[in-house]
N, C-alpha and C positions, 0 to 999 in steps of 0.2 A: 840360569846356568852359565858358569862362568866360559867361553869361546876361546879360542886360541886366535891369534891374529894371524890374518895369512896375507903375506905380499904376494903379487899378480901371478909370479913364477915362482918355483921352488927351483934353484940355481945349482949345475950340475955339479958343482962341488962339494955338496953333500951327500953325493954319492959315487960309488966306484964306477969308473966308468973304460970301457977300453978306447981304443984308436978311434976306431970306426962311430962309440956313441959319442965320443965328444965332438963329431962332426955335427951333430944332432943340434937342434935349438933345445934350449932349455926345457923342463917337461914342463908344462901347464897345470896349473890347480885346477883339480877335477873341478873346483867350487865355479871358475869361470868358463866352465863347461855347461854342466846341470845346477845350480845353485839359483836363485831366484832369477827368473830376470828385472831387471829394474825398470825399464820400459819396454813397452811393444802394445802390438795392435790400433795405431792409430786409427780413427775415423772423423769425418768433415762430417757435421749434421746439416742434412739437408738444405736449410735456411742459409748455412753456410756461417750460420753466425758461432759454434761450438767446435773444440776441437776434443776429443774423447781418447782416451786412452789407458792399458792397463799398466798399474805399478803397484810396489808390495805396500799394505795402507795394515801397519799394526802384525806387519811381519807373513799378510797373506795376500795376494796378488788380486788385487781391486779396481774398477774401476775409476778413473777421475776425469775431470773435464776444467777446462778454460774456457777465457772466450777465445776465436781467434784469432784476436790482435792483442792478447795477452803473452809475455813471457811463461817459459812453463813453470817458475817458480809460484807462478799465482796462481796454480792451477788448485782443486780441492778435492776429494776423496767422496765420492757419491755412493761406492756399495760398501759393505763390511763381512764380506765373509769372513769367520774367520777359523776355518780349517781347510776347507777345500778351494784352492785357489777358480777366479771364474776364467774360464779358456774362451772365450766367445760373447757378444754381446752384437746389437744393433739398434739404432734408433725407428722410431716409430716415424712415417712419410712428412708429418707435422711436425717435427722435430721438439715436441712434448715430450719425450717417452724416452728414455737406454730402457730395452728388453733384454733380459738373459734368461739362459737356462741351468739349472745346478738339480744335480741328484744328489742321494747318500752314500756317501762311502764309497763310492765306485762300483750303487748298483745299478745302474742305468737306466732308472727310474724318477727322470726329469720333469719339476715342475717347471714353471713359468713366472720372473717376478719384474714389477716392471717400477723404474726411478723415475718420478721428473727432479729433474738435475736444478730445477729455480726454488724450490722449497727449503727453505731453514734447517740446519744442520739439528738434529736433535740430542742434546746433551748427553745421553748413555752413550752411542753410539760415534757421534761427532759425523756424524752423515745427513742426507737426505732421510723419510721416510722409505722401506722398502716394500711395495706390496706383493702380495703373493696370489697373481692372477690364475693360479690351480693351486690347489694345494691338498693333492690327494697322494694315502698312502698305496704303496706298492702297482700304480697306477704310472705306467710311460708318456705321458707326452709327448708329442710330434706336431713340429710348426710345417703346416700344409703349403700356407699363403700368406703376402700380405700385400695386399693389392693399393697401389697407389694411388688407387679412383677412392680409396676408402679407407682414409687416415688413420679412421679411430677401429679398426676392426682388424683382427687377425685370424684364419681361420685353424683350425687347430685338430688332430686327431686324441682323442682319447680309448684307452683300451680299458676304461674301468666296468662296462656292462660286460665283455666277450673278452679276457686276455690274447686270445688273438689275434683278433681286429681289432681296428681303431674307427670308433663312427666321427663323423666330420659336424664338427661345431663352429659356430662363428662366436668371436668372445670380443664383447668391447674393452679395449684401452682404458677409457676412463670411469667404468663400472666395475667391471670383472663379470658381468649378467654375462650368461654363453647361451647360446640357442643352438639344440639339435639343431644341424639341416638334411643329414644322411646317416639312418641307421645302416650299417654296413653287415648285410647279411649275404652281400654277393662277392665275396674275398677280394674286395681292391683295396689294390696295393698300393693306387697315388693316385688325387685330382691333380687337376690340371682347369686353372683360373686363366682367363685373357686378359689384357690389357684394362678394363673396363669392370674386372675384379667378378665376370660372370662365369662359371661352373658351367665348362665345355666340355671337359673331357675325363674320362678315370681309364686306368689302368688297371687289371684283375689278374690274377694268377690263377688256370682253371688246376682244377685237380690233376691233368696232368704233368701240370710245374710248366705249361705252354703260357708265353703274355697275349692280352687281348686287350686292346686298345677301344675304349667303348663313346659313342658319344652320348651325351648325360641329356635326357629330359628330365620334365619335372616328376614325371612318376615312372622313370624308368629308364636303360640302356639301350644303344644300339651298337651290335660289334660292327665295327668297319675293318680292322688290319686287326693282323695277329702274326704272331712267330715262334717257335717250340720252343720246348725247354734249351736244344742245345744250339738256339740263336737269341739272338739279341734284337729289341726296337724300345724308344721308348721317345716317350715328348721333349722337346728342347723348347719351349716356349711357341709364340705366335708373332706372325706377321704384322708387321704396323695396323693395317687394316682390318686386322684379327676374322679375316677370311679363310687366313689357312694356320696350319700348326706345321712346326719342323717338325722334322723324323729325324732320329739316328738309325740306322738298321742297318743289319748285314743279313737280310734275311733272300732264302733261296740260295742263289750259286752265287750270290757274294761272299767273298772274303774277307775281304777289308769293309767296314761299315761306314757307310756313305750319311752324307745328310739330303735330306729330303724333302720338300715338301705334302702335304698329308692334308685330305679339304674333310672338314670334321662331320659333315652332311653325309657324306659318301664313301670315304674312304681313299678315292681316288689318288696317285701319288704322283714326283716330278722328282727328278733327282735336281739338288741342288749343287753339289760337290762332292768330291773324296781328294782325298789325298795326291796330289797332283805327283809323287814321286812315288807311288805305292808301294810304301814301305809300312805304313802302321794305321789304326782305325780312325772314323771322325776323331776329333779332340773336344772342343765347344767353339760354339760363338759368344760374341760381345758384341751388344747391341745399345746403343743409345738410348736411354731412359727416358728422354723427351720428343723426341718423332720414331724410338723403338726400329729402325736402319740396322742391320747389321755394319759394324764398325770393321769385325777382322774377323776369320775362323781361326783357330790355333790347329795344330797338329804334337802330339809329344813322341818326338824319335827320341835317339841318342841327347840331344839336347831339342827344344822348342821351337817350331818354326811357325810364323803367323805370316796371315793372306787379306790382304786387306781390303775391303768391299768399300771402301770409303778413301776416295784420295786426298782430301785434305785431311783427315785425320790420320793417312797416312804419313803424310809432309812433316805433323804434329811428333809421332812418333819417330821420323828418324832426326827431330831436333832433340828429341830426348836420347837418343840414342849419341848424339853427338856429346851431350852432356853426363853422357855414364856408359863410357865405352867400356866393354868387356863384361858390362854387368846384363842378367836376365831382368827382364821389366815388365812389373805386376802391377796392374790395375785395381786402387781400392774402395770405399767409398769417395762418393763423390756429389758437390750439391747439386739441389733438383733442377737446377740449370745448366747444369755441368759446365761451368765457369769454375772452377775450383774440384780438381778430384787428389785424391790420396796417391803418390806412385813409390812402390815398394821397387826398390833392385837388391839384387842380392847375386853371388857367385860360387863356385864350391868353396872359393875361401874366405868369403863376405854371407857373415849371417843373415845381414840386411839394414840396409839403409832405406828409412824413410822421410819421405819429401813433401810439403805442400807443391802442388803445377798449379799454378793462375796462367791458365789458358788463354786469355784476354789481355792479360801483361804481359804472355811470354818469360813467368819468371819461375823458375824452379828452386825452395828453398829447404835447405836441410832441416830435418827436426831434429834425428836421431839415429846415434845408431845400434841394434839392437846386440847386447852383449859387447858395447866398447871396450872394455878393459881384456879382451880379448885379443891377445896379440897376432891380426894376420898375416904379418911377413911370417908368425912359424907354425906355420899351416899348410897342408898339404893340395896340391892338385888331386882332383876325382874324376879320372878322365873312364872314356867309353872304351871296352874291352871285350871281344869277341872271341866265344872261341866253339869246339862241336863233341857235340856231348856222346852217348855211346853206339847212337845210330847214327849219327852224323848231322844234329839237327843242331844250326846255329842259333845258341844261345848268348843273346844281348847281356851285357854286364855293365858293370862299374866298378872301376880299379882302384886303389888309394893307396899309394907308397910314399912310404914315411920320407918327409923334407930332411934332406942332410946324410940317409944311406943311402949306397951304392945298391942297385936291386939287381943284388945278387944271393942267395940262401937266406933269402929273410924269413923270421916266423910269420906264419898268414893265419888269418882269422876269417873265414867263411861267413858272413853276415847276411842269411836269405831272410826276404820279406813277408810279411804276414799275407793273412788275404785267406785262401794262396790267390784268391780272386784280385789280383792287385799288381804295382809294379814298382819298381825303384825310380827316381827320375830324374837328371841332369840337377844339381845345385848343392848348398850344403848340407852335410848331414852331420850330424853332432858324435854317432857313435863311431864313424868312420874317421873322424878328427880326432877324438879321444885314444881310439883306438893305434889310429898312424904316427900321432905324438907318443904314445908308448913303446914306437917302435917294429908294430905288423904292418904286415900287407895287407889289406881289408878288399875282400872279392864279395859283390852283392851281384847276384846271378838274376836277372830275369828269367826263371826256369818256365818251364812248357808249362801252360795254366796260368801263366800271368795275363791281366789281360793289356790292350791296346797292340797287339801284332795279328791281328786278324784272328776269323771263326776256330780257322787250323790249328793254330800254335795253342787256341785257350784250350780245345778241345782234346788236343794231345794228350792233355794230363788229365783226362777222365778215366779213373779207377789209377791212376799211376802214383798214386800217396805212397811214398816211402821203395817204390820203384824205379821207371822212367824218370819222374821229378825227382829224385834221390839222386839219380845217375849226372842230373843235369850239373849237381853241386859239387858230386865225386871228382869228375872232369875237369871241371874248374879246378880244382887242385893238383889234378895229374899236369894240364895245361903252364899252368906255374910253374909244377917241377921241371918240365920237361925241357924248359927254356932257360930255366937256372934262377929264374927270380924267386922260387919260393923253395925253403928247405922242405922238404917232404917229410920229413921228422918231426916238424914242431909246425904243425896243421893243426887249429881249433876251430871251434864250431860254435855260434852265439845267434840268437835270437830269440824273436817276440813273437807270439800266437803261433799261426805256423811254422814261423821261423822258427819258435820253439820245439814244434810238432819233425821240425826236419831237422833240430840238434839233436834231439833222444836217437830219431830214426838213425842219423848217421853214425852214432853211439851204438844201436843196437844192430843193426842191418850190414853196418859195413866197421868194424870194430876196430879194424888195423889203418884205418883214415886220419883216424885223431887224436891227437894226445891230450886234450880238455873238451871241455862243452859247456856252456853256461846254458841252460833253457828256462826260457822267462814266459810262462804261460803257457807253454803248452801243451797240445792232449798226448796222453801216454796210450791211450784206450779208444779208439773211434768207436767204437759200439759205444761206451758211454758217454762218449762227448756228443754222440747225436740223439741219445735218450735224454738228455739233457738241455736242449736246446734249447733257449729261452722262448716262450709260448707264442711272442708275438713274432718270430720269425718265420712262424708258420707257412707265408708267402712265399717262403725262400726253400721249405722243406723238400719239395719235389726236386728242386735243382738243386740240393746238395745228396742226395740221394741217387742223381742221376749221373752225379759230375765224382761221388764217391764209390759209393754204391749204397745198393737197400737192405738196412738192417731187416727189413720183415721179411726176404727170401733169402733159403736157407744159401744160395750160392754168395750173397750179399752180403751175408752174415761171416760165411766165411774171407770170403776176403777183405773186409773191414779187420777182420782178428787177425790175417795174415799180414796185414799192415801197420799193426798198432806193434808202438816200440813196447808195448809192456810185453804182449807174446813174446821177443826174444830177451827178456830184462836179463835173462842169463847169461846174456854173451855179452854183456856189455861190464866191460874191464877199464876204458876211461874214469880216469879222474872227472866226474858230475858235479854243477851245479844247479839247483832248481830253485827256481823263485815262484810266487804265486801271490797273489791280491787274497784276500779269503773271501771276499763279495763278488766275484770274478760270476758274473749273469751268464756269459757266455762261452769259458774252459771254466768248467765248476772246479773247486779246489781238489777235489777227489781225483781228478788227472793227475794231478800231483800228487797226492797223500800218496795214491798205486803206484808210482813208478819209483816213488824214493823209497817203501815199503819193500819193494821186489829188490833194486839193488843192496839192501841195508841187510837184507835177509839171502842174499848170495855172496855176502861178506867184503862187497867194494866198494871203495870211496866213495860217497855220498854225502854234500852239503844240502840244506834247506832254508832260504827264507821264504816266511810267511810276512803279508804286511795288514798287519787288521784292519785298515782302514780303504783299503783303497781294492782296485775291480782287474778290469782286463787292461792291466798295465797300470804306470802309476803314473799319479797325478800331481800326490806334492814331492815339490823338490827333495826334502830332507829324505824324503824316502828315496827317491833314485840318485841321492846323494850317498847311503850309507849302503846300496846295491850295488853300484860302480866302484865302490870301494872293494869290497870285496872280488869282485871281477875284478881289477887290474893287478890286485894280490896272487889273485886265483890263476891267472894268463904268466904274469910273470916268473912265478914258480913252476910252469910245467913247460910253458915255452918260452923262456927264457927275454922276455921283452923288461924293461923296467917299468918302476910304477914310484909313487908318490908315498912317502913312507910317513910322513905325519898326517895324522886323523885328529879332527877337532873333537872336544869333549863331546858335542852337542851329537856328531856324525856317530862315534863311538858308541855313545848310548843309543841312539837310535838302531846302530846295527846288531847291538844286544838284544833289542826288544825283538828284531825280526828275526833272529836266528832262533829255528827249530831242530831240537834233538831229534833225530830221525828216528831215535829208539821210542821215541813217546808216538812215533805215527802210526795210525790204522788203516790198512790198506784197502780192507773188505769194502764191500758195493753191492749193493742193491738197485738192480733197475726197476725201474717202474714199469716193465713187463716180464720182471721176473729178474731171476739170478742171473750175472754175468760170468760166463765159462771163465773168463779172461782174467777173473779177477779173486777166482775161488784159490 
């Protein structure tokens, strides 16, 4: 298909522009936005002797490898997908092996395939061999372990006897043989391997949605620690000696979740840290791979702060600091010496630059940078923004005003994050960039129920779906107008999974907030998003039940209905966008089919894509290349921001394919406990 060529920028004299935008930098091509990336993910293979990394091989984003004293020009092409790009990979401790994982279509049912990168390219393919170490249908995958005392082995959960559980297998590298080691008929939710790659510990979910930390014999559990549904604990690895295990927990009258020590015999605990400024939960540790030392704790506030248990590798760190001021610095693989590790920096207005450190030489050497043709001089700062929601509870944010206006009556775009179990966090972000080059204000709210601000704040938002955490987002834009940075007139509403689940709700629940919505996945219906649950979430059932409420009592049932944007679909008179994966495991597509049903049939605007190939959010580019299209059409006709007025053949056909008449949607539902009131 024949392309259109696009230079870096689309330059602002092909469009009208007043005083104020031509202060503006240039708009950006969406394509150097979301469009492939050309490189990322590096990683050092253990030996130290390979450097790995993803790039598009035959138009789909593939693994390749060098050695690493090779230019990357020499570098060759090891996997071949070619539909679904691979987002992830690892080398096996032997440095034999790249492992990844790839489902279908975006339905989240991942096998396991694993390259060795020294084998002969084979003529159809122009690759390595690719084995397929599972390779079963409609069966999950889950990589448990892979323990470094034990090169050739990876441990693995499988849910193909019980779609619920997963029993624990050991599978070797260079067979594919798997051996049971744990039929899982006692609902746990994660092993937990030592240093020594021996089966210490598991985690269980009891029927009341409470965790129990159990220690593993050979024929059986013992509980030592536990914490209820509406606390938190869980394993962080082991001590060098593999005497004790870390704890995260905020369990009892904690608040903020500390780290801890935890002796796997007994149970007995020690606190090891929290948060020395007590503002937010443990973070993680980083521990050295070859004497297993904790290196540094991290903390995630407003931006990242680390504590360093290790003073030379402290020293280490602020010489990198010296060499990449202003940037956040990410730790990636690294050899089994740790003589050579991978260091990612990145800023809100640096996607990311990555580096080889030879630690031993003291040299730090650029490889790449991730989306270069990206211009950051016209890129916006994402700074931290505070403000207090309708009870007066300070809710954490993240601000994004467009480089080049004056913030004053801007149009804003509300951007809350999925989860709702989840949080935004200090660096870049793609739609907040996209978004600020066209012009908004982009506010990403850590509303109540996010989590890292302690027990309190996550708790807050138990049963407050499309309420309290509604209010959190409301605020956030009175907050804006009130100070004159944001026109209150031309307020939109965008996001994914819940974000999605809090555009419909601020569409239906608070109607005169917003003059657009784009919602990308999410539920219109909570009764049917949790009849729907994917089977092996099972472990999580009780705590969304607990943290929602419970469809099976009848006070539960009601206020799940009272929350779902489809019960008020009739008051919602914004201009809508809805998007949807049609393999979506986890907001089955029927969230959608109901909600665009219900406004199509109360006679108000209403757009639909569908994308048949992809799940809970999208995966290949092209695809959220010809959704973003459409969104910055959609935002600048109702709030008046500017957008990118040429479309490539290739985008344009694609955004044909995904566009659904709303008039061909069926709205009806059937649960699988019977008919939904909500959807009759």
């Amino acid at each position: 298909m024949k392309k259109l060529v696009f230079s870096a920028v689309v330059f602002s004299s092909l469009f009208t522009l007043s005083t104020a935008q031509a202060q503006q930098p240039p708009i950006i091509d969406r394509q150097l936005f979301f469009g492939e990336i050309q490189i990322a993910g590096a990683q050092i293979s253990p030996d130290g002797q390979w450097v790995s990394f993803l790039k598009p091989y035959k138009g789909t984003r593939n693994i390749w490898v060098k050695k690493a004293n090779e230019p990357f020009s020499a570098a060759k092409p090891v996997s071949a997908e070619a539909t679904r790009p691979v987002r992830g990979y690892f080398w096996s401790h032997d440095s034999k092996y790249i492992l990844y994982a790839q489902d279908a279509a975006g339905d989240e049912n991942f096998n396991i395939y694993a390259i060795d990168p020294t084998q002969s390219a084979e003529t159809k393919t122009g690759v390595p061999p690719t084995r397929a170490l599972t390779n079963l249908k409609g069966v999950r995958t889950e990589i448990v372990a892979a323990p470094k005392s034990k090169p050739d082995i990876l441990y693995i959960g499988l849910n193909d006897r019980d779609p619920q559980w997963h029993d624990l297998y050991e599978l070797h590298l260079s067979t594919g043989e798997k051996t049971l080691v744990r039929k899982n008929t006692d609902r746990i939710a994660g092993w937990e391997f030592d240093h020594e790659g021996n089966l210490r510990l598991a985690e269980r979910t009891n029927k009341a949605g409470d965790t129990e930390i159990l220690s593993v014999t050979p024929n059986d559990f013992k509980l030592i620690y536990s914490c209820t549904v509406l606390e938190g604990c869980g394993v962080e690895g082991f001590t060098a000696d593999n005497k004790h295990a870390y704890l995260s927990t905020n369990k009892g009258a904690l608040d903020l979740s500390e780290l801890e020590l935890i002796d796997p015999a007994g149970g007995a605990t020690t606190k090891v840290e929290s948060d020395p400024e007590k503002r937010v939960d443990f973070g993680q540790l980083v521990s050295s791979d070859v004497d297993y030392r904790i290196l540094f704790t991290q903390y995630t506030d407003d931006r990242n702060r680390l504590y360093f248990h290790d003073k030379e590798f402290e020293k280490e760190y602020r010489w990198l600091q010296s060499k990449l001021p202003g940037k956040e610095i990410n730790f990636g693989a690294r050899s089994k010496d740790e003589s050579i590790w991978i260091v990612n920096a990145n800023s809100d207005t640096e996607p990311g630059e990555t580096y080889i450190w030879n630690r031993k030489a003291k040299t730090l050497a650029l490889q790449y940078r991730i989306r270069e043709e990206l211009p950051r001089t016209s890129l916006s700062e994402r700074k931290p923004y505070h403000f207090k929601s309708s009870d007066g509870l300070d809710i954490p944010a993240y601000l994004t005003l467009p480089k080049g206006l004056p913030a004053k009556n801007l149009p804003l775009i509300v951007f809350p994050h999925g989860g709702p179990w989840g949080r935004d966090s200090f660096g870049y972000d793609t739609f907040a960039q996209f978004l600020a080059n066209r012009g908004y204000a982009v506010l990403q709210p850590n509303f109540r129920a996010s989590t890292g601000y302690g027990k309190k704040y996550l708790n807050a938002g138990n049963g407050e779906w499309g309420r309290k955490m509604q209010d959190d987002l409301t605020w956030g834009v009175k907050a804006l107008a009130a100070d004159g940075t944001a026109d209150a007139k031309r307020a939109g509403i965008a996001g994914g999974s819940y974000g999605g689940y809090a555009t419909l709700a601020g569409v239906a629940f608070t109607p005169d907030v917003y003059a657009a919505a784009f919602s990308i996945v999410g539920p219109s219906n909570l009764i049917t998003l949790l009849d729907a649950i994917p089977p092996y979430w099972e472990a999580g059932r009780k705590q969304m039940y607990t943290r929602m409420a419970d469809p099976t009592t009848p006070a539960g049932k009601e206020l799940l209905t009272e929350e779902s944007p489809l019960t008020k679909a009739k008051s919602i008179v914004t201009p809508l966008v809805v998007v949807q994966g049609k393999n979506d495991p986890r907001v089955n597509i029927r969230e959608s089919n109901q909600i665009v049903a219900a406004v199509r049939d109360n006679n108000k605007p209403i757009e639909y894509l569908v994308a048949p190939d992809e799940g809970h959010g999208f995966a290949r580019p092209i695809n959220n290349l010809a959704m973003v299209t459409k969104m910055e059409e959609f935002f600048a006709k109702y709030l008046g921001g500017r957008y990118q007025h040429d479309v490539s053949e290739e985008i344009a056909a694609r955004l044909k394919v995904l566009t659904v008449d709303p008039k061909t949607v069926d709205g009806t539902v059937t649960l699988k406990s019977g008919p939904s009131e909500t959807s009759k």
